[in-house]
BABASE-703869 format. One record per residue (C-alpha): residue number from 1; x negated, y negated, z negated; residue in one letter. Coordinates in steps of 0.5 Angstrom, whole numbers, plus 500, padded with zeros to 3 digits. Last residue first. Layout:
BEGIN
<r k="NUM" east="X" north="Y" up="Z" r="A"/>
...
# end
This chain:
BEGIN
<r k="237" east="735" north="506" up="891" r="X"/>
<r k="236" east="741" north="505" up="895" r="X"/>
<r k="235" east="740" north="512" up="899" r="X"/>
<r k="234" east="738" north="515" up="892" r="X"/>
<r k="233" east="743" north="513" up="886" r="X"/>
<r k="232" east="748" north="510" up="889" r="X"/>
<r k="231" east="749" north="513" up="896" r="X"/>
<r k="230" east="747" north="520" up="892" r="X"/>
<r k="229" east="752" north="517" up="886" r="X"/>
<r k="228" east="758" north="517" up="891" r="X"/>
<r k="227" east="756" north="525" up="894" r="X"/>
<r k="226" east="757" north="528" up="887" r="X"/>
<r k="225" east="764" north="524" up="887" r="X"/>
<r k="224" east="767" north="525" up="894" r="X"/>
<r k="223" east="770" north="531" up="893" r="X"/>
<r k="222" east="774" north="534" up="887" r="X"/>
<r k="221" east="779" north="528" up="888" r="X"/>
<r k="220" east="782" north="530" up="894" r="X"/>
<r k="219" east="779" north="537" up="896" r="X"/>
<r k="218" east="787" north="537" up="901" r="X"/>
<r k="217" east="786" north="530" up="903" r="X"/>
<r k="216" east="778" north="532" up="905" r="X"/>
<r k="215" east="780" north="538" up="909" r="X"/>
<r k="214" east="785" north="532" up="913" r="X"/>
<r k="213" east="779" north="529" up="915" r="X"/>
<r k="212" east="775" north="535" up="917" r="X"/>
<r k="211" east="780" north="538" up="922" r="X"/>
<r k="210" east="776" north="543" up="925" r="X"/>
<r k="209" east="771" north="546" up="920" r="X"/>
<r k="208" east="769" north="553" up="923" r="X"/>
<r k="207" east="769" north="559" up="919" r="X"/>
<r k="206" east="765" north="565" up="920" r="X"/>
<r k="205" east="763" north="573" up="918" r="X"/>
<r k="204" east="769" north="576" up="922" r="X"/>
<r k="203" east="773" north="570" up="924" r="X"/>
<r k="202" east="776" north="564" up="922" r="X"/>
<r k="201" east="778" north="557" up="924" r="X"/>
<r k="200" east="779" north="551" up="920" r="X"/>
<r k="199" east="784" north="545" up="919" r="X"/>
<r k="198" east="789" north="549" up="924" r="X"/>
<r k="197" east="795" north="547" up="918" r="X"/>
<r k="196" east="795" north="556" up="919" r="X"/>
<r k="195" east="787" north="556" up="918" r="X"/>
<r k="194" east="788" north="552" up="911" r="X"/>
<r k="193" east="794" north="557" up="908" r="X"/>
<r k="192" east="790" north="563" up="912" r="X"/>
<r k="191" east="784" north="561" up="908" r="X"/>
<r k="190" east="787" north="561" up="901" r="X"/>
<r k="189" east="791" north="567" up="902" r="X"/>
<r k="188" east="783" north="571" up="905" r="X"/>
<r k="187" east="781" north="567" up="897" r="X"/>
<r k="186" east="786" north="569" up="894" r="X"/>
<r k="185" east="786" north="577" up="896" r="X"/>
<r k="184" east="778" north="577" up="894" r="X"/>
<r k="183" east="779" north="575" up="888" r="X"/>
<r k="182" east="776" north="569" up="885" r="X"/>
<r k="181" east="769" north="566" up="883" r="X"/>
<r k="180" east="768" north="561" up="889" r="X"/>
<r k="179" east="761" north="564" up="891" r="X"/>
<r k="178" east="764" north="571" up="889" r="X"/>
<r k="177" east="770" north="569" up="894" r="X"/>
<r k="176" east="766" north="567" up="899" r="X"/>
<r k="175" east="761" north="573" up="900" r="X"/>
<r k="174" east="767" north="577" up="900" r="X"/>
<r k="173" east="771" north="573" up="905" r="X"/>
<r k="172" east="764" north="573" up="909" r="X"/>
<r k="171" east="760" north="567" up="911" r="X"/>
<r k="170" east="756" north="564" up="917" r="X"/>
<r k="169" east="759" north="556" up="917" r="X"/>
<r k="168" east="760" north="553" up="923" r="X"/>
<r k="167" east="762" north="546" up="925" r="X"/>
<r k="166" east="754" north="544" up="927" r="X"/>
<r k="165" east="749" north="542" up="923" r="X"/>
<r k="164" east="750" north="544" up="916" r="X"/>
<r k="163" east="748" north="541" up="909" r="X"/>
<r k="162" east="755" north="536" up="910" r="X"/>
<r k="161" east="759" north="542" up="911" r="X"/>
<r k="160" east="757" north="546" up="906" r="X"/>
<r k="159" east="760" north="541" up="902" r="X"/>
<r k="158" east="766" north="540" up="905" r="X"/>
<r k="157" east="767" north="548" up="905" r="X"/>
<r k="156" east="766" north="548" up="898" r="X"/>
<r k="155" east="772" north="543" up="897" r="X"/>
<r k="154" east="776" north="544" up="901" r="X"/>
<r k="153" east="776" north="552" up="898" r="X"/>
<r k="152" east="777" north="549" up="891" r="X"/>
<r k="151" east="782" north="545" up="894" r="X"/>
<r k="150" east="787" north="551" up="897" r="X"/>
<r k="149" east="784" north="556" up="891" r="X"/>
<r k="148" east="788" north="550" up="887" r="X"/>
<r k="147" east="785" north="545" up="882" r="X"/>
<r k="146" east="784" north="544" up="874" r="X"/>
<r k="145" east="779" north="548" up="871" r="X"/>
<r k="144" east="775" north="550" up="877" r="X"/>
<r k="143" east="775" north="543" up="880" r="X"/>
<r k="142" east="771" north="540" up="873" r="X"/>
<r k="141" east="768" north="545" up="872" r="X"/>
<r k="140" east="765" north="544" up="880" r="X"/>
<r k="139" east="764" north="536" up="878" r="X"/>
<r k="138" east="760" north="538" up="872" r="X"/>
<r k="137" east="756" north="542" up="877" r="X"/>
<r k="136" east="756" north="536" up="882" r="X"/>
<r k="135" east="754" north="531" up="877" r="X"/>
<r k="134" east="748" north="535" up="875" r="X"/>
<r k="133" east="746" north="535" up="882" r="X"/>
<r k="132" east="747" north="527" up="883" r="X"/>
<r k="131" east="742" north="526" up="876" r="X"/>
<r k="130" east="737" north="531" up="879" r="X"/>
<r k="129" east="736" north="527" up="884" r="X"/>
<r k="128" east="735" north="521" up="880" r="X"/>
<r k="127" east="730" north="524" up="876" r="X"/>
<r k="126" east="726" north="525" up="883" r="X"/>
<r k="125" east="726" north="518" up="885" r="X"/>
<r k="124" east="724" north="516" up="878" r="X"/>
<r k="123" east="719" north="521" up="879" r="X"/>
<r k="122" east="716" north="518" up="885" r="X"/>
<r k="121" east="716" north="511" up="883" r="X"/>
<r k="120" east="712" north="513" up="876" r="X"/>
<r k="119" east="707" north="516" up="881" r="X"/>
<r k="118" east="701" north="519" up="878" r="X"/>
<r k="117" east="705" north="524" up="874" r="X"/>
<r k="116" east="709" north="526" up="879" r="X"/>
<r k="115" east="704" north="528" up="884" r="X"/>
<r k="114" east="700" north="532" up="879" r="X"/>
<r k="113" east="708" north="535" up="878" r="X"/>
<r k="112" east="708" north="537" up="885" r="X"/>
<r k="111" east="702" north="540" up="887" r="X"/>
<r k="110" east="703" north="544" up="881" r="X"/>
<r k="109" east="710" north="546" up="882" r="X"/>
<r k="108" east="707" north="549" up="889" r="X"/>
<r k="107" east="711" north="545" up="895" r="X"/>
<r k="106" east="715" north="549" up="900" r="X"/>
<r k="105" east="718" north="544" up="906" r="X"/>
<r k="104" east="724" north="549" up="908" r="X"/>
<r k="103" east="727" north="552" up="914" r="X"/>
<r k="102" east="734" north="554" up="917" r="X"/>
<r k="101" east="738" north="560" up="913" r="X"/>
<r k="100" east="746" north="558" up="910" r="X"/>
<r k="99" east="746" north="561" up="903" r="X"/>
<r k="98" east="739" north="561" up="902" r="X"/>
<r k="97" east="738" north="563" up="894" r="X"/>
<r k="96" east="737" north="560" up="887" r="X"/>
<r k="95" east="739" north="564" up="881" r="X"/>
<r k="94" east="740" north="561" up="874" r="X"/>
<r k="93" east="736" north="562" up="868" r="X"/>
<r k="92" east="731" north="557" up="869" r="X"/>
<r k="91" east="723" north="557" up="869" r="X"/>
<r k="90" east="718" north="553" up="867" r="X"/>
<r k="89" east="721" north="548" up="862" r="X"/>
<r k="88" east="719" north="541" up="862" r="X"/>
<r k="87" east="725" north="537" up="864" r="X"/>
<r k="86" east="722" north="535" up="871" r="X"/>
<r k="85" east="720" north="543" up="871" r="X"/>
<r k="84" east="728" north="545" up="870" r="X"/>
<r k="83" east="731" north="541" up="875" r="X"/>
<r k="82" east="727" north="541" up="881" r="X"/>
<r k="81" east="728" north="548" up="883" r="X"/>
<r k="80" east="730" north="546" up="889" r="X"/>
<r k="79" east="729" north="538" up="892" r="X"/>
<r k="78" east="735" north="535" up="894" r="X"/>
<r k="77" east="738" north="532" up="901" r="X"/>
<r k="76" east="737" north="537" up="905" r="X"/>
<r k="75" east="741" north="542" up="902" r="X"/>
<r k="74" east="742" north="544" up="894" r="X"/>
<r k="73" east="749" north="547" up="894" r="X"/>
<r k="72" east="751" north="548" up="885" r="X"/>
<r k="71" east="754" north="552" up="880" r="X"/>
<r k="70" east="756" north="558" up="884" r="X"/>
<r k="69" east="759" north="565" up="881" r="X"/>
<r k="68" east="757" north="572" up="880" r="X"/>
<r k="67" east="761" north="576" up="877" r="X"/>
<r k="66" east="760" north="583" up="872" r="X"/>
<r k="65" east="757" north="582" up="867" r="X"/>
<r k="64" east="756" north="575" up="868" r="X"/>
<r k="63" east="751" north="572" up="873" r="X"/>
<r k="62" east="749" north="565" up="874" r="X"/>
<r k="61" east="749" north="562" up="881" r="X"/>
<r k="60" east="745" north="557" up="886" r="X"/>
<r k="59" east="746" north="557" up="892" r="X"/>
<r k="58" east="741" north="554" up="898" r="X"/>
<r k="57" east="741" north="550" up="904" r="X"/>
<r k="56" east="741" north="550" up="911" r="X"/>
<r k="55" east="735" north="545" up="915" r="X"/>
<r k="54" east="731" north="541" up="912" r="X"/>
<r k="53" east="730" north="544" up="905" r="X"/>
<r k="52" east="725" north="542" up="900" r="X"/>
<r k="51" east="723" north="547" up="896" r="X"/>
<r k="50" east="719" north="548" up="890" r="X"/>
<r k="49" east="714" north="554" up="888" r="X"/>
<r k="48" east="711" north="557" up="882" r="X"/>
<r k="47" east="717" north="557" up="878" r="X"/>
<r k="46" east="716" north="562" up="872" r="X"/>
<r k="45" east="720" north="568" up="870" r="X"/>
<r k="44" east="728" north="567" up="867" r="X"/>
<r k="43" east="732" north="567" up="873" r="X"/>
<r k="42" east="728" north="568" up="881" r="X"/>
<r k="41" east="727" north="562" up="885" r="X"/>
<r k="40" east="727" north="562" up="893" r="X"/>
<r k="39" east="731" north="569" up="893" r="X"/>
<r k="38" east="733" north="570" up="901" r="X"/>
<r k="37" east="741" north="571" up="902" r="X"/>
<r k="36" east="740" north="568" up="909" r="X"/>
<r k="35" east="733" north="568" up="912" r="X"/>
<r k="34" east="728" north="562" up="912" r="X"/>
<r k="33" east="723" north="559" up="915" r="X"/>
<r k="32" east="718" north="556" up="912" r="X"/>
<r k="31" east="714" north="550" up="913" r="X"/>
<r k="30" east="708" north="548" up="908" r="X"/>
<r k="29" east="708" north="542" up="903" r="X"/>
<r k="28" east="701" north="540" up="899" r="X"/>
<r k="27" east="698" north="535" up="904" r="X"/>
<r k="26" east="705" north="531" up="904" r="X"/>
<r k="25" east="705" north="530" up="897" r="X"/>
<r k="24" east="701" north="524" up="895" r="X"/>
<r k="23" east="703" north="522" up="902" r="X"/>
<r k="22" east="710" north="521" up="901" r="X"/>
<r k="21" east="709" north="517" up="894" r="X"/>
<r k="20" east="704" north="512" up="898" r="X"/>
<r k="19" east="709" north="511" up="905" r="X"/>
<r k="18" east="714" north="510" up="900" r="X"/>
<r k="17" east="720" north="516" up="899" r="X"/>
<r k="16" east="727" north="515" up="902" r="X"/>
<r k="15" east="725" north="520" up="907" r="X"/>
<r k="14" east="723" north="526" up="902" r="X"/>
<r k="13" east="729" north="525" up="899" r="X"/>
<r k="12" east="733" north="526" up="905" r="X"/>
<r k="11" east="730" north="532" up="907" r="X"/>
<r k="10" east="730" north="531" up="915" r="X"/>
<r k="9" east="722" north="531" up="916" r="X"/>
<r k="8" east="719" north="527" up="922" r="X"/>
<r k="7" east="718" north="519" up="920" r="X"/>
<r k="6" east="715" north="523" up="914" r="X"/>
<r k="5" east="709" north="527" up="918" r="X"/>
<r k="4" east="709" north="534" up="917" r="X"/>
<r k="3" east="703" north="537" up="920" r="X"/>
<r k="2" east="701" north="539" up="913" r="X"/>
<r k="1" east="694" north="540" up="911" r="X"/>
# end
């Protein structure tokens, strides 16, 4: 059995679930901890296992022929994986790795879904979860089709840093531009422009969020609207 009890875990969903919701899955979920780049989910095969992270978080990319570019940032306040078997598939074509290494609750698809169709509170919660996390890929189109690199980066910075704990961030220049889907050189321009206004720090394989307030002036409208509707959705449920 899990030792896990729900005053102590930090997933937020797992919190906001009713004590009879969390103990439908709390014999089922197993800590794990994680390293940076470790695959969760594979594209295109079977999902056995869900996750619910509790410290650091988990990308999620697709891939063309030559890029690799992320969708979506699932921390502690989601549930990885989620996505396609509450709709009904087994699988999903996306990738679904550790961005920022911590530790995760693992479930199997099967603990979870027999709990799902018992509660049907337990999959409200859920449902709305993957609402918030498809309103963070609309809004990622929406700040890719119409915002800087400046603001794309604000952006992205903001909402890793709402899933760290600390100001610091493990990431290379390289790594970020694959994640942000840009040239190498945009992406190093657009952390020098945020360095030389002293909103962030960066050294070799990290950056440390100093000015938050203003990192969000600069993400204007692209931040802010995923993170209302988990209030909204979740918190206020």
């Amino acid at each position: 059995m899990s030792p896990h009890q729900q005053p102590s875990v930090r997933n937020r969903l797992l919190k906001k679930l009713s004590p009879d919701d969390f103990a439908l899955l709390q014999p089922h979920l197993q800590p794990v901890v994680t390293e940076l780049r470790q695959q969760l989910i594979a594209p295109n095969t079977p999902i056995k296992q869900l996750f619910f992270p509790e410290v650091g978080f988990c990308s999620i990319t697709t891939h063309g022929s030559d890029k690799k570019v992320e969708l979506g940032i699932i921390g502690r306040e989601g549930l990885v994986g989620a996505l396609p078997i509450l709709l009904g598939d087994d699988r999903t074509p996306h990738d679904h790795f550790i961005q920022s290494a911590g530790e995760i609750l693992s479930i199997t698809t099967e603990a979870l879904c027999a709990a799902v169709d018992q509660s049907a509170s337990l999959h409200r919660l859920l449902v709305r979860s993957i609402q918030v996390q498809f309103v963070q890929t609309a809004q990622t189109a929406f700040a890719n089709a119409s915002q800087t690199i400046d603001e794309r980066l604000a952006r992205w910075l903001l909402m890793c840093h709402d899933r760290l704990d600390g100001d610091d961030l493990q990431i290379t220049h390289e790594f970020l531009s694959m994640m942000l889907g840009v040239h190498r050189s945009s992406t190093t321009l657009a952390i020098q422009v945020l360095e030389g206004n002293r909103l962030i720090r960066a050294r070799r394989g990290r950056i440390t969020i100093l000015d938050r307030e203003t990192l969000e002036k600069v993400a204007d409208n692209g931040y802010g609207l995923p993170e209302a509707e988990f209030t909204r959705l979740i918190e206020g449920a």
